[in-house]
Backbone bond lengths (Angstrom), bond angles and torsions (degrees), N, CA, C in turn:
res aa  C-N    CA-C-N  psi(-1)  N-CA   C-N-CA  omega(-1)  CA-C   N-CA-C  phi
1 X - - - 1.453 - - 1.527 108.40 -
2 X 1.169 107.37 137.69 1.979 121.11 171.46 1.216 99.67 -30.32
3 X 1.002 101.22 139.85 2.314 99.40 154.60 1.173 115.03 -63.75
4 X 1.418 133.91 -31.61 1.320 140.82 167.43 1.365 113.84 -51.02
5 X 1.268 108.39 -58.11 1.590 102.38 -172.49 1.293 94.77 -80.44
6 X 1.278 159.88 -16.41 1.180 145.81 160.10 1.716 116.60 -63.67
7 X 1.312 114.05 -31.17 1.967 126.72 171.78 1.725 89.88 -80.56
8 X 0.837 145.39 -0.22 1.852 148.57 179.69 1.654 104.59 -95.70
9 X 1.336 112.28 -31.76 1.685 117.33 -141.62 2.110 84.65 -61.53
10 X 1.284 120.59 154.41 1.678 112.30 146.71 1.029 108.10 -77.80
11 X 1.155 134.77 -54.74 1.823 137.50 -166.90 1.441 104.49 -78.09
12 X 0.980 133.66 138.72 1.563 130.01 170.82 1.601 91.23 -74.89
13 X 1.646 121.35 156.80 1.730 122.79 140.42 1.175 110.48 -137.19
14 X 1.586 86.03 149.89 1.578 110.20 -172.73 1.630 121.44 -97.32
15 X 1.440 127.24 -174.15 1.358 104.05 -179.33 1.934 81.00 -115.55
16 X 1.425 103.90 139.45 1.273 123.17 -163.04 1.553 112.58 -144.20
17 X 1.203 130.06 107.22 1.154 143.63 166.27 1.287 140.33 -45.23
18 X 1.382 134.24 -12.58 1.606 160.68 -71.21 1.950 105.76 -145.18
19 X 1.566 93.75 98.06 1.933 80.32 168.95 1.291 114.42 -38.45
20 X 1.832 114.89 160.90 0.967 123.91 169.65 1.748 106.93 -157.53
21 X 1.124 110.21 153.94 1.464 112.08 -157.48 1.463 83.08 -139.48
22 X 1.722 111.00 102.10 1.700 107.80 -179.04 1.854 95.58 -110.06
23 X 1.131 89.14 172.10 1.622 108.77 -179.61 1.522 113.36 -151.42
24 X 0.994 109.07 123.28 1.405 108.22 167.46 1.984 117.03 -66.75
25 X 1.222 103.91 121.71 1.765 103.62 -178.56 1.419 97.05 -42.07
26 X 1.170 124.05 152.44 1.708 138.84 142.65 1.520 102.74 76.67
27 X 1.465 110.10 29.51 1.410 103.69 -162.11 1.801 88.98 -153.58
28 X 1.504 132.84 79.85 0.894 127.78 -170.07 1.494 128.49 -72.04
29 X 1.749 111.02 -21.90 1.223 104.43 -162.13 1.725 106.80 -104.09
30 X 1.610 98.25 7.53 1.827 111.95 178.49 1.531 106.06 -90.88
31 X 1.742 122.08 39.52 1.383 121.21 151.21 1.322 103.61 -71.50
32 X 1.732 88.09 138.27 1.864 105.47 168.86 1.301 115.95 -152.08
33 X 1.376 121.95 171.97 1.711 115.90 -144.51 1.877 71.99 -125.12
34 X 1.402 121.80 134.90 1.332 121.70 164.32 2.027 102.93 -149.21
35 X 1.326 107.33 -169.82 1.546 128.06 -176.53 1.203 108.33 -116.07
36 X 1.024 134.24 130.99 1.391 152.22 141.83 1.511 113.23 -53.04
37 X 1.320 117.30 149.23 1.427 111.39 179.95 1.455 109.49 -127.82
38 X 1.484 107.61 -40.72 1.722 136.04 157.21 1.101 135.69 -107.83
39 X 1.837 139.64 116.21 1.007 121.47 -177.41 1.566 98.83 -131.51
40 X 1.687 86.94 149.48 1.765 82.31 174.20 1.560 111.17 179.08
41 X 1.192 117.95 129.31 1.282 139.98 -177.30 2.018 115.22 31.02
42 X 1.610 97.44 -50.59 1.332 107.15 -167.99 1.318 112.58 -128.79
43 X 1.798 118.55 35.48 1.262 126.05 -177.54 1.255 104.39 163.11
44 X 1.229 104.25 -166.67 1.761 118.49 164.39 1.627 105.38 -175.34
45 X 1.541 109.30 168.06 1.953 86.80 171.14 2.085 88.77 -139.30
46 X 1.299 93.89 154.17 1.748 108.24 -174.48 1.336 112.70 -128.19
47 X 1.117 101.77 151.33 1.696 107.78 167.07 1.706 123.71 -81.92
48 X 1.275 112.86 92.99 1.557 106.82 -179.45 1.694 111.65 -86.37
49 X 1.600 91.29 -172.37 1.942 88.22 175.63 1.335 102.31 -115.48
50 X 1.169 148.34 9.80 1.503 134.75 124.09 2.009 98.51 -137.28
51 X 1.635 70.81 -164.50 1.919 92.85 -171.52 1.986 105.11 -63.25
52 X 0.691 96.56 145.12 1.833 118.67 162.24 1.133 96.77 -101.98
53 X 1.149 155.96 -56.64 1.657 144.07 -142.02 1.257 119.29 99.09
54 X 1.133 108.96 136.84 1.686 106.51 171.46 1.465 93.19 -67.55
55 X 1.746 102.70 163.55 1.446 100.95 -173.12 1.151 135.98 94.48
56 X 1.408 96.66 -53.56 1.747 106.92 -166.11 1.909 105.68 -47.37
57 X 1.318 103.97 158.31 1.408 107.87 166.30 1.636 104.86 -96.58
58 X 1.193 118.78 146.05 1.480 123.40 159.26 1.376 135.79 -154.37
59 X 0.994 141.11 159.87 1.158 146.58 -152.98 1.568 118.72 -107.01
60 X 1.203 142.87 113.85 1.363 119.75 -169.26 1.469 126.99 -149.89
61 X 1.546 106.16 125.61 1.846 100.52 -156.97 1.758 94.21 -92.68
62 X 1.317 107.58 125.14 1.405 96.14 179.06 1.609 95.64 -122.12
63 X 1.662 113.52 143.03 1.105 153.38 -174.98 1.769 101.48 -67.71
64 X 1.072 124.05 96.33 1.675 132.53 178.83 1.283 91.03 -97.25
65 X 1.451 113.31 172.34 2.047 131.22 151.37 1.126 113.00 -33.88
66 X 1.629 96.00 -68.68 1.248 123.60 178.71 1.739 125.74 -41.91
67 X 1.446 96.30 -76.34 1.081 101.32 -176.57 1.494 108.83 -167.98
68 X 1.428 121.98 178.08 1.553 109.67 -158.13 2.129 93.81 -100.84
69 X 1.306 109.70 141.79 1.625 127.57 -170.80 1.330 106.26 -106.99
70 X 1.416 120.29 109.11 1.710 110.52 159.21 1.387 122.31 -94.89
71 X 1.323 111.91 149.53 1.072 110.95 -173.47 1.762 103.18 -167.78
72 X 1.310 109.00 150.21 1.660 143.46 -147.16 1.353 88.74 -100.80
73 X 1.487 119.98 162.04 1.574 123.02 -171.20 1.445 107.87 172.92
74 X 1.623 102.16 -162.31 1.083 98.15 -172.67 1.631 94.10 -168.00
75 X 1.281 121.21 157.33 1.892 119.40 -173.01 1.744 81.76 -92.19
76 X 1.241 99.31 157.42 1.418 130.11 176.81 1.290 140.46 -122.05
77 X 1.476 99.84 -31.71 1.690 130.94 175.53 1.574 102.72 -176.59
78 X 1.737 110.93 135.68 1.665 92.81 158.61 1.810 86.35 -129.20
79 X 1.842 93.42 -178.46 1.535 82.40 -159.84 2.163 79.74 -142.22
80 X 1.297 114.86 110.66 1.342 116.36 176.64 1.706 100.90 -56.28
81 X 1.702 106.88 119.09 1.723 117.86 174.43 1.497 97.81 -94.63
82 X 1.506 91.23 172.83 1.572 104.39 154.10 1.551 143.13 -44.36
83 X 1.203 128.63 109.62 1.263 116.05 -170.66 1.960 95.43 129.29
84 X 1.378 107.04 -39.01 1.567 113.54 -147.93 1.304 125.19 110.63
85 X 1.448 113.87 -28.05 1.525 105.65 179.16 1.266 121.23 -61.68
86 X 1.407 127.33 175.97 1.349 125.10 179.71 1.201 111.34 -126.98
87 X 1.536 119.40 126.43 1.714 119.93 165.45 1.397 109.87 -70.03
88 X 1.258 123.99 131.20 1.530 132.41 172.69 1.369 101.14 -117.37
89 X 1.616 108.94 127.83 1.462 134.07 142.60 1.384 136.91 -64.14
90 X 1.145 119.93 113.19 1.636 115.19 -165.70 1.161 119.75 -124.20
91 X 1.423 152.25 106.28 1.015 158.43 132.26 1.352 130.90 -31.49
92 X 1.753 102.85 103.94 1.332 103.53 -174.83 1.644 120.51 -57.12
93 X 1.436 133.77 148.89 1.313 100.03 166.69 1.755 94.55 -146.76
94 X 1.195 119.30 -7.14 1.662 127.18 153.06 1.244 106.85 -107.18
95 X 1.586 115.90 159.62 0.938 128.49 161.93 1.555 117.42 170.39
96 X 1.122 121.41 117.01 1.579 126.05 -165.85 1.259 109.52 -71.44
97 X 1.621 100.22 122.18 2.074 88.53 -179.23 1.449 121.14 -63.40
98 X 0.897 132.85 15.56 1.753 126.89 150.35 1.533 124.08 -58.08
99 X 1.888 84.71 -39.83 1.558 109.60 -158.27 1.767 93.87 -81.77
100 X 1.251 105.49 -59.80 1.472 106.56 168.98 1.734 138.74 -57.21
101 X 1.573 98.17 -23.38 1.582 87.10 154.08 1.369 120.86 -89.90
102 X 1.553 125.31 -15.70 1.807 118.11 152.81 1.435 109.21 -38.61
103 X 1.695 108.34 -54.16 1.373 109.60 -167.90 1.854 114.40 -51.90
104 X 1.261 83.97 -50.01 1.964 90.15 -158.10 1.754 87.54 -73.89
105 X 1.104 133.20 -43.42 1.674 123.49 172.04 1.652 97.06 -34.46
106 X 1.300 118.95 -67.91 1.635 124.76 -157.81 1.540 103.72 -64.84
107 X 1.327 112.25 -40.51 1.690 101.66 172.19 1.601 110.72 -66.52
108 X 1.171 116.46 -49.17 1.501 131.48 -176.16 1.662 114.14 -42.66
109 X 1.777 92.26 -44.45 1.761 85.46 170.00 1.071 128.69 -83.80
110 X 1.826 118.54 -33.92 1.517 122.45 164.66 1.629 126.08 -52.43
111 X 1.631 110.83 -20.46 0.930 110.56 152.49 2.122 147.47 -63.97
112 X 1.419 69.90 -44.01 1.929 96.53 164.28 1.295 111.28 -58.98
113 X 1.340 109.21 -48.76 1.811 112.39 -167.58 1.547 109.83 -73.72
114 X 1.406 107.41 -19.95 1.601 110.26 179.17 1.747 113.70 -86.49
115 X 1.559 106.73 -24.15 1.322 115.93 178.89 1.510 113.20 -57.37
């Protein structure tokens, strides 16, 4: 991505390693265990083993230091990688401020530690 659109972003993201246990809303038996690659304030993006859909709604417990954050969303872009897997873009659009000040703490320090 440009440096520009990265000096544009509202949320900063970081590069983040981080289980994640997504689900598609209304769709109970499409739990799956994947990685995060970026997380940050107003999204994150992961490596799945196929497409979700742009669009899709989903649900997603992600694995902090702290402690594990759920939070509601939505795909944004995915981008077919190497191998076949798919990077998915997610747009936060719930998220309980408990859950979200874990979040912005965990970006906040991965940020510090890179400074």
């Amino acid at each position: 991505m440009a440096k520009n659109s990265q000096e544009q972003r509202r949320f900063p993201r970081v590069p983040a390693e981080k289980a994640v246990l997504v689900k598609k809303l209304g769709d109970e038996s499409s739990e799956t265990l994947a990685k995060t690659r970026m997380v940050g304030g107003g999204g994150c993006m992961f490596v799945h083993h196929e497409s979700l859909g742009v669009g899709t709604a989903v649900e997603l417990l992600i694995s902090l230091p702290s402690r594990v954050i759920k939070a509601q969303g939505r795909v944004v872009w995915e981008t077919v990688a190497q191998g076949g897997t798919v990077e998915v873009g997610v747009e936060f659009l719930d998220v309980s401020a408990k859950d979200r000040r874990a979040l912005e703490a965990a970006v906040a320090g991965a940020v510090a530690a890179v400074s």
